[in-house]
C-alpha positions in Angstrom: 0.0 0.0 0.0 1.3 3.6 -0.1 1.4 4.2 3.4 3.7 1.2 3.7 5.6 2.6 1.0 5.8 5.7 2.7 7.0 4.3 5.8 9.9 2.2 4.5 10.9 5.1 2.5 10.7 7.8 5.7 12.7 4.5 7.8 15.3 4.8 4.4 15.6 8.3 4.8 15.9 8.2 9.2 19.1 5.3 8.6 20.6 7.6 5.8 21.0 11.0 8.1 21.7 8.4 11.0 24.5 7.0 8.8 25.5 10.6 7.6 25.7 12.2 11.3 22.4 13.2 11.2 18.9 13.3 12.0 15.4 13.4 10.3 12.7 16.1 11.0 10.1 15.8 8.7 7.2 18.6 7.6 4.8 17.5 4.8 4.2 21.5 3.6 6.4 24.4 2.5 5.0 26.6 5.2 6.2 24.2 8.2 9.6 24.5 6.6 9.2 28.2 6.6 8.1 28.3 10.4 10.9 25.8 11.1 14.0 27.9 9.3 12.7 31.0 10.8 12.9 29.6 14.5 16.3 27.8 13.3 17.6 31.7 12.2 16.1 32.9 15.6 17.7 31.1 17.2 21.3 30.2 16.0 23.2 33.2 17.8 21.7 31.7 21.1 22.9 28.7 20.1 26.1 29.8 18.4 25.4 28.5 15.0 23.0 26.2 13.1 23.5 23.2 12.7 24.0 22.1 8.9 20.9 20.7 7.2 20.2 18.7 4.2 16.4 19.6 2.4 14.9 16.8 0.8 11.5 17.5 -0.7 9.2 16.8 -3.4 8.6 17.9 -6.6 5.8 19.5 -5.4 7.0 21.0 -2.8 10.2 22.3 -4.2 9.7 25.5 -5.5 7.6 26.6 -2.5 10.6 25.8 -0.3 13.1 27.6 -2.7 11.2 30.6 -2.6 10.9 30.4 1.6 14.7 30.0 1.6 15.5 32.8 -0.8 12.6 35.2 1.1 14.6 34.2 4.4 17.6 34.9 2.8 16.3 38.1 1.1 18.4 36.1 -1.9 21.6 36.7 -0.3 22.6 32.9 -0.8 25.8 33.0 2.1 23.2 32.9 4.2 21.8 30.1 6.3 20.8 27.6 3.1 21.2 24.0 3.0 24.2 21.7 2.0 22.3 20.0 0.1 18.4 20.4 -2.0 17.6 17.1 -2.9 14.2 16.8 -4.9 12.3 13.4 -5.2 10.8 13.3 -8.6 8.3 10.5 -8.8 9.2 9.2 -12.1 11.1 10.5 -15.2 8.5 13.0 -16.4 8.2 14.4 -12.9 12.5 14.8 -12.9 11.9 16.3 -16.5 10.0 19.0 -15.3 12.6 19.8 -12.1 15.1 20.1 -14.5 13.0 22.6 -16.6 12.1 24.7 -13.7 16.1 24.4 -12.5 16.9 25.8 -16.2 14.2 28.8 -15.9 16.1 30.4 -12.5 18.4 33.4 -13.1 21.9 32.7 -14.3 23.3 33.6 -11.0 21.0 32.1 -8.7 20.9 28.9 -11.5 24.9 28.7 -10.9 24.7 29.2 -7.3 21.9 26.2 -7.0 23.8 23.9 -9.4 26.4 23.2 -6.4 24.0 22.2 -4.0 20.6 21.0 -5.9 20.0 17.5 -7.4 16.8 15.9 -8.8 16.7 11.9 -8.3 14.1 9.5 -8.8 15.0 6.2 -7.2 14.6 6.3 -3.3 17.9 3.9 -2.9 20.4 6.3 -4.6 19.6 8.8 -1.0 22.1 7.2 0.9 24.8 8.0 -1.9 23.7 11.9 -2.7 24.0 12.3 1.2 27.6 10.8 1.2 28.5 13.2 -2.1 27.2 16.3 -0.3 28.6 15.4 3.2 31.7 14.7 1.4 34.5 16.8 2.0 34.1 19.5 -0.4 31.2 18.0 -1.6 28.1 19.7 -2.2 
């Protein structure tokens, strides 16, 4: 069923950020990520820093949590972004159209993003774009 398909892949995604050093926190909507980054940017000088993230989203999703990040960021992007903007695209027309919408941002934002921004479809290749943008010098 879907919701044990959802479950094995949330469990797939809770052992990768385990394995990477990590941890998952999980929102379903745009507008919980945008309530969660703005209490992370509240309170980082409290807590001396934030602690590197990784976003991992889907297609749908994507785009609303660009824009939140660059609002945030008033897009000024050495600001407090993500190592890494992973986006799950269900299927190869749905990774079609991530790349399209990639292509259609602003030169410089679009060659700013290209370090840190990947569109996959297979659940199982997580654990290796979290070891590439982990990597030293990666992401």
């Amino acid at each position: 069923s879907f919701k044990q398909e959802s479950e094995r892949f949330r469990a797939q995604l809770a052992a990768a950020a385990s394995a990477a050093g990590g941890s998952l926190f999980c929102v379903k909507k745009a507008k919980r990520f945008a309530a969660w980054l703005a209490a992370r940017r509240a309170s980082a000088p409290a807590t001396g820093g934030a602690v590197p993230y990784v976003l991992l989203t889907d297609w749908r999703e994507a785009k609303p949590c660009m824009y939140t990040m660059l609002e945030e960021d008033g897009h000024d992007l050495g600001g407090d972004l993500p190592l890494g903007f992973l986006v799950f695209a269900d299927g190869y027309r749905v990774s079609r159209r991530a790349g399209q919408w990639l292509a259609t941002l602003p030169p410089d934002l679009a060659g700013t993003l290209g370090g840190f921004v990947s569109v996959f479809e297979d659940p199982n290749a997580l654990p290796s774009h979290l070891a590439e943008i982990l990597a030293p010098g990666g992401g």
